[in-house]
N, C-alpha and C positions, 0 to 999 in steps of 0.2 A: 155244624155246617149243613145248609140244606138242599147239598148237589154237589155230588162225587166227584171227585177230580176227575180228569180225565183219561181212561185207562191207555195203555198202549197200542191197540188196535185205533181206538179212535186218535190218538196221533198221529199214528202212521196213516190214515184214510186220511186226515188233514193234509200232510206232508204230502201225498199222491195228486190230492186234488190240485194243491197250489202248485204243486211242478207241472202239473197237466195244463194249467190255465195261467201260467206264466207270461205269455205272450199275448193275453188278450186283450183288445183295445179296451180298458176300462171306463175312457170318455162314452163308449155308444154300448153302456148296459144300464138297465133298469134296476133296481132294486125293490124289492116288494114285502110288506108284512103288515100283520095286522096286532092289535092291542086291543083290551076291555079296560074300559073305564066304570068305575062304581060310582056311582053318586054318593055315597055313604063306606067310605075304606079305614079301617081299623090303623091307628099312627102304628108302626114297624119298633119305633124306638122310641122309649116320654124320660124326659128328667124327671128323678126325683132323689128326694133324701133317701140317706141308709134307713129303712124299715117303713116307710112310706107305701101305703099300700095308694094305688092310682085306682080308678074307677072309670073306665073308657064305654061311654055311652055306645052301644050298638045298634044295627038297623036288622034285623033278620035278613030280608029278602032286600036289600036293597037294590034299587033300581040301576041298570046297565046298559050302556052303548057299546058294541064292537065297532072299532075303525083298520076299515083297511086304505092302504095309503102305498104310493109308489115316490122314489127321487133319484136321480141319475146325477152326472154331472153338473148339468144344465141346471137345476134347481128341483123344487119340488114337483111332484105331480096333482092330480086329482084325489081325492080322498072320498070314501065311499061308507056312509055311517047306517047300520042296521041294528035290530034288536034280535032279529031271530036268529036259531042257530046256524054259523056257516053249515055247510054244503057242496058239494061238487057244483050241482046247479045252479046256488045263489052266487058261488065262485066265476063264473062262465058267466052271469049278468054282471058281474064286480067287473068282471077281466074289459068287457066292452062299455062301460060305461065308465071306467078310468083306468086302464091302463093302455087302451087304444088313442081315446084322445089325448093320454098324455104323450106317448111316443110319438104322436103325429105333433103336439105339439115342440117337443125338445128336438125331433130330429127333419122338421116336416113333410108334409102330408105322402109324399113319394119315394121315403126313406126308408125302407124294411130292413136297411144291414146293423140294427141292434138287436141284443139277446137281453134275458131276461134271464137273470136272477132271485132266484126264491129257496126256502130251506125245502126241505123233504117231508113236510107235510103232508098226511097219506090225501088229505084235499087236493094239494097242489101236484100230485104223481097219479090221482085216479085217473079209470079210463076215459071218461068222459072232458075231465078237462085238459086231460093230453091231448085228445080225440078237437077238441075245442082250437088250442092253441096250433094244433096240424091244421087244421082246417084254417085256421088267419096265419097262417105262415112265421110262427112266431117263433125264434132259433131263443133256444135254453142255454145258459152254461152249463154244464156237467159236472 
């Protein structure tokens, strides 16, 4: 297994959050995350015979995209593709170059009563993109 169960603390912080956020309109929230794509990815699982040794051609450095991407109710959002490494600040050009026009687009343009959704990424909790999202008025779940 290559990721521990869940221990009981983190249950319990589950269980807190979902009874906190029970009552939340979940038509008027965003949801937000990003993924790396490898041009060149090693297969996870190959058939073969019992004693069959496989030979999985490799790339050392293979070449990669990060996407960040948002989707709510309404359908998808904007999607935002870079090579260098996130950052608070590259975060804060992501956040207004797709996450603003998307929520202006699903809810529009004069609609500020959605929140945003995102994991606990020390990117998505630094000061600077707190600092970012206070300054566009932009209400978090908890």
């Amino acid at each position: 297994m290559k990721k521990p169960l869940l221990s009981n603390t983190h249950r319990d912080n589950r269980l807190k959050w979902a009874k906190k956020n029970k009552k939340t309109d979940w038509s008027k929230v965003i949801f937000t995350d990003e993924t790396t794509l490898f041009q060149f990815s090693k297969p996870k699982k190959v058939w073969r015979y019992k004693n069959e040794i496989i030979k999985v051609p490799t790339v050392k450095h293979s070449a990669k995209v990060h996407i960040y991407g948002c989707f709510s109710e309404k359908g998808f959002g904007n999607i935002y593709c870079f090579t260098e490494n996130l950052n608070s600040e590259l975060l804060c050009t992501i956040y207004k170059k797709t996450l603003l026009p998307s929520a202006r687009n699903f809810f529009g343009e004069d609609d500020n009563n959605w929140k945003l959704q995102e994991d606990n990424d020390p990117k998505h909790t630094s000061g600077k993109a707190q600092k970012w999202k206070d300054e566009n008025d932009i209400k978090r779940i908890s």
